[in-house]
Each structure stands twice: as C-alpha cells, then as structure tokens.
FIBADREN-878730 format. One line per 2 residues: number of its first residue (from 1); their letters; for each residue x, y, z of C-alpha. Coordinates in steps of 0.5 Angstrom, whole numbers, plus 500, padded with zeros to 3 digits. Layout:
N
NUM = A = X/Y/Z | ...;
// end
This chain:
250
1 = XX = 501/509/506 | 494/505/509;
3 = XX = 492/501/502 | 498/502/499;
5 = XX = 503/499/503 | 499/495/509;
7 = XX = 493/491/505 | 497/488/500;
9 = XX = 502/484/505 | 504/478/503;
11 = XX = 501/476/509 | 494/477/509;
13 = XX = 495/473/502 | 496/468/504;
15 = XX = 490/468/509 | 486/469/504;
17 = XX = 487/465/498 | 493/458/499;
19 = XX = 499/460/494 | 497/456/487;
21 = XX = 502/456/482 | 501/460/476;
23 = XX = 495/464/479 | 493/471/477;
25 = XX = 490/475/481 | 486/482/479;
27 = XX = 483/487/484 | 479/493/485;
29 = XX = 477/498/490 | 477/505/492;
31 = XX = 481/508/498 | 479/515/502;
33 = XX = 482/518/506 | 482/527/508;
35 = XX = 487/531/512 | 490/538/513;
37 = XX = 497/535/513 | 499/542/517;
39 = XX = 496/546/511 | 490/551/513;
41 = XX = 485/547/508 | 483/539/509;
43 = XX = 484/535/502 | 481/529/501;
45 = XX = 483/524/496 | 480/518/493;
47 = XX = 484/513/490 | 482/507/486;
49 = XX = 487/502/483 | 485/497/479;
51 = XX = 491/491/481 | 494/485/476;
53 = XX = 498/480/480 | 501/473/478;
55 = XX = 504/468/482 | 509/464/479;
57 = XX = 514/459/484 | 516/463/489;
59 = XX = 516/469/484 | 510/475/485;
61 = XX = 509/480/479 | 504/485/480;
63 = XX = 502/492/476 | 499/497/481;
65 = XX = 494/503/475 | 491/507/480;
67 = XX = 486/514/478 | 486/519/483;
69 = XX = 482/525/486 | 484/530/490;
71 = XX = 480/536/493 | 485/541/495;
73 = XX = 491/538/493 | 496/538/499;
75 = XX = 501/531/499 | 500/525/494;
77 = XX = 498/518/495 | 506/517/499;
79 = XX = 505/522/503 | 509/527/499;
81 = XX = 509/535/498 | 506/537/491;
83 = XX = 508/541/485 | 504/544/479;
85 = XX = 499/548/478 | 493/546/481;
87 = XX = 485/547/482 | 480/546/488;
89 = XX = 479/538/485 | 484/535/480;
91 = XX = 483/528/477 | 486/522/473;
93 = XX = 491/517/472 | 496/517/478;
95 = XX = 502/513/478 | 503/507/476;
97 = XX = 508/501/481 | 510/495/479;
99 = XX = 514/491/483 | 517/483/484;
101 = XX = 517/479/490 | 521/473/491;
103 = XX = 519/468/497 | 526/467/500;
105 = XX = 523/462/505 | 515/460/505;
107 = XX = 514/456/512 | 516/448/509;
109 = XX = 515/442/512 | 510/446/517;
111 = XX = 513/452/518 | 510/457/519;
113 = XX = 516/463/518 | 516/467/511;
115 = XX = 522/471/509 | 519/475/503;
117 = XX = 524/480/498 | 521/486/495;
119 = XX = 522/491/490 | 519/496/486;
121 = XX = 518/502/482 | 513/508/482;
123 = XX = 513/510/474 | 511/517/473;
125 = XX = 504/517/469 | 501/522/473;
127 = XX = 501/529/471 | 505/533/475;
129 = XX = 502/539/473 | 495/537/476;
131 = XX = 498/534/483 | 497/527/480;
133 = XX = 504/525/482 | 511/528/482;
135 = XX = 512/527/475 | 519/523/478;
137 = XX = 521/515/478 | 521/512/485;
139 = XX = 525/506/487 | 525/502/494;
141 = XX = 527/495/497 | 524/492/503;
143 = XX = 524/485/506 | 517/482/508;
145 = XX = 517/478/514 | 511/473/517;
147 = XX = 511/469/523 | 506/464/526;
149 = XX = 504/465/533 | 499/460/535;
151 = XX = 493/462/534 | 495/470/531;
153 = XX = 501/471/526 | 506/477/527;
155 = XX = 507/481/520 | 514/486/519;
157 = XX = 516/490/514 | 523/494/513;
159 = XX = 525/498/507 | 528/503/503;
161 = XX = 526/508/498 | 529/513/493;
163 = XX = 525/518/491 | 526/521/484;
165 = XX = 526/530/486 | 522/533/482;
167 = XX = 526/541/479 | 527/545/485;
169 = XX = 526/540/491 | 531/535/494;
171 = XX = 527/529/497 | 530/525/503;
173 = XX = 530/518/502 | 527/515/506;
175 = XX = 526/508/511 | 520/506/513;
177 = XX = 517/499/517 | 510/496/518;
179 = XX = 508/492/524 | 502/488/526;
181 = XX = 497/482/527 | 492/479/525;
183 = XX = 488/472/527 | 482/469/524;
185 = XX = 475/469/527 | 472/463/523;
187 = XX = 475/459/517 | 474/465/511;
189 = XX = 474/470/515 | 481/474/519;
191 = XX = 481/480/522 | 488/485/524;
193 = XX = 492/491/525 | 498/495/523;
195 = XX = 501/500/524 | 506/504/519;
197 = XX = 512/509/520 | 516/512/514;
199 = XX = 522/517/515 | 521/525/514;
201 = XX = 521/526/505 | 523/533/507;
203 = XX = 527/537/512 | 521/541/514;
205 = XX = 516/536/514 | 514/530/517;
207 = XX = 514/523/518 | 508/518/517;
209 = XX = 506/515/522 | 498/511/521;
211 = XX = 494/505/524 | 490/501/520;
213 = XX = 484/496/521 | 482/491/517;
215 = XX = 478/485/516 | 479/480/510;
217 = XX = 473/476/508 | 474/469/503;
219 = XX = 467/470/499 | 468/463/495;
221 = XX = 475/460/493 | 476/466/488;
223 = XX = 473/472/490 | 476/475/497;
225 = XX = 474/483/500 | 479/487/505;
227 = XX = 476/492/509 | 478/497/513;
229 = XX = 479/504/518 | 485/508/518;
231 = XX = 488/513/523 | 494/519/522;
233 = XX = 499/521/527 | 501/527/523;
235 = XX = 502/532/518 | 504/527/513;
237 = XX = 499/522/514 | 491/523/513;
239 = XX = 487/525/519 | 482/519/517;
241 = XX = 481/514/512 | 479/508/509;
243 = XX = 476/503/504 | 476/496/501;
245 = XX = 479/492/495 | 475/487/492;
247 = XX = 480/481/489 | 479/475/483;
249 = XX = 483/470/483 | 483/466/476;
// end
C-alpha cells in the first residue's frame, strides 16, 4: 500500500504546507517496490503517478493518474491477485482514484486534534488483460485521525473497501488501518514512520502488513519532497520498496 495509502495522509500535508484556502496542488514521483508475493519469481513494479489536489474550505478533491510497470506481474499496486494474459514486463495507464476529503474538525482555536472523512473511488482505466488492473470499480470509506503530542503527532487511519470482482473471482472486502508518527527535525524538515495493516482480498491469500519510513522536506513555500523506504511482512505486501513524490503548490 506504501505510497498509495500512507504518504498522502492528510497529516503529513499539514506538516509540509499550512491549509490556504482554494489551494491546488500537482505532484509526481515514482514508487518501486519488488516481491515474490508467495509465487516462485520476484515482481517488481514501478509505479508513477501524476497527482491533482484542490483544497477548498474544509473540502479536498484529489484525482490520482498513474503509469505502471510490472516484470512479472503477480498482485497490483492494492495488493490484489492479477487476471489476464500477461507477459514477463507489461506497461501503461493504471487505475485511476478519485477521492473527497471532509475536514469534520481541523484543531481551532489551538487544537491540535484533526478528524478527517474520506471517500474514494478506483475507476478501471488499466487494461486487465495485461495486469494493470482488474478491470473493476473499487470503493472505500475511512476516517483519518491526527493528534498533537508535544513535539510528535500521532496519525490513525480505519476503513473499509468494497472491491468490484473481476469473472471468476470473489474478492473479501476488506478493512484496513494505518498508524504512525512523525516529528520535526527543523522547521522545513519532519521525519515519520507508519505502519499499514489490510484484511486478507482472498481466502487463500493473505493480509498486508508494511512499514514505511519517510522524510518530508519543504524546498520553498511552494514546493515540497517526501522520501521514503518500505518494508513487507507478508505475501501480500512487497518485500521491499520505496521512492519519492515531488509537490507544487499553485
């Protein structure tokens, strides 16, 4: 799940840039991660997104566009068995989520609690046949929850996903639940860890379990960089990965 689900927590947002009404932000970057995911051959899959993010009162629109390429393609970019009829390296558009954040309560008057509401949808846009994607629509709902602890602020997260089953499959829907740290280092620079935990998709499968480490660095009021390492615990997580995201704020 790594740059997926952890490095764009509202959080680490607000760490790096202070909330500006109407602000839009685009970011890019590119995430590697490598895995056997309980199969004789390593995959590998880069993953590079290219992000539109708009802040408008306590509303978040964002609109997530990734490319894809996976050698030995195994599970997806969430961790899920792939269909088709794939070669030793396939590449293109993967699916694309859209999702809206509500800002139920942003810390006023000095607070330091934030209580955020999320909802998102995985469009199909990656071809099937070729392991991009499974060729269905996903939904899921969390709440998104940060809170000041002196000089370290805690981040939770707790969801739900409802996959779309591709023919002949019966994907579980599953929860899911992050929860980390992060502190500063200097005034424009934080560093953080999270650790991600998903249900099993499927009977025979597994649940995902990963810990990552990032390092969030503000390079001027506009622009931002995340960098980070992450570790996998089981077959359905990558054995290793990481990456970086690049951020303009307009």
């Amino acid at each position: 799940m790594g740059l997926r689900k952890t490095l764009f927590s509202p959080v680490l947002i607000c760490l790096s840039f202070p909330a500006l009404a109407g602000d839009f932000t685009l970011s890019s970057g590119a995430d590697y991660s490598r895995g056997d995911y309980g199969e004789a051959v390593t995959s590998e899959t880069w993953y590079v997104p290219v992000i539109g993010k708009y802040e408008s009162g306590a509303l978040t629109y964002k609109l997530t566009v990734p490319w894809l390429r996976i050698t030995n393609p195994s599970v997806g970019p969430d961790g899920v068995p792939l269909a088709g009829d794939c070669d030793r390296i396939e590449s293109g558009l993967g699916d694309t989520v859209a999702s809206v954040d509500y800002a139920v309560l942003e810390g006023g008057d000095g607070g330091t609690l934030l209580v955020d509401l999320v909802g998102k949808v995985k469009l199909p846009t990656g071809d099937e046949d070729h392991c991009l994607g499974t060729g269905e629509t996903d939904f899921s709902g969390q709440i998104d929850v940060t809170q000041g602890l002196g000089p370290v602020t805690g981040f939770a997260t707790l969801g739900w996903k409802k996959f779309g089953d591709p023919d002949d499959t019966d994907f579980r829907d599953p929860l899911f639940a992050s929860l980390g740290l992060v502190t500063r280092l200097a005034p424009a620079t934080s560093i953080g860890l999270a650790y991600d935990w998903r249900e099993k998709v499927v009977s025979e499968g597994d649940e995902i379990q990963e810990l990552t480490l990032f390092l969030t660095q503000r390079l001027s009021p506009e622009w931002r960089v995340q960098l980070y390492a992450l570790a996998g615990f089981s077959d359905a997580s990558p054995d290793s990965g990481g990456g970086l995201l690049l951020s303009r704020r307009f």
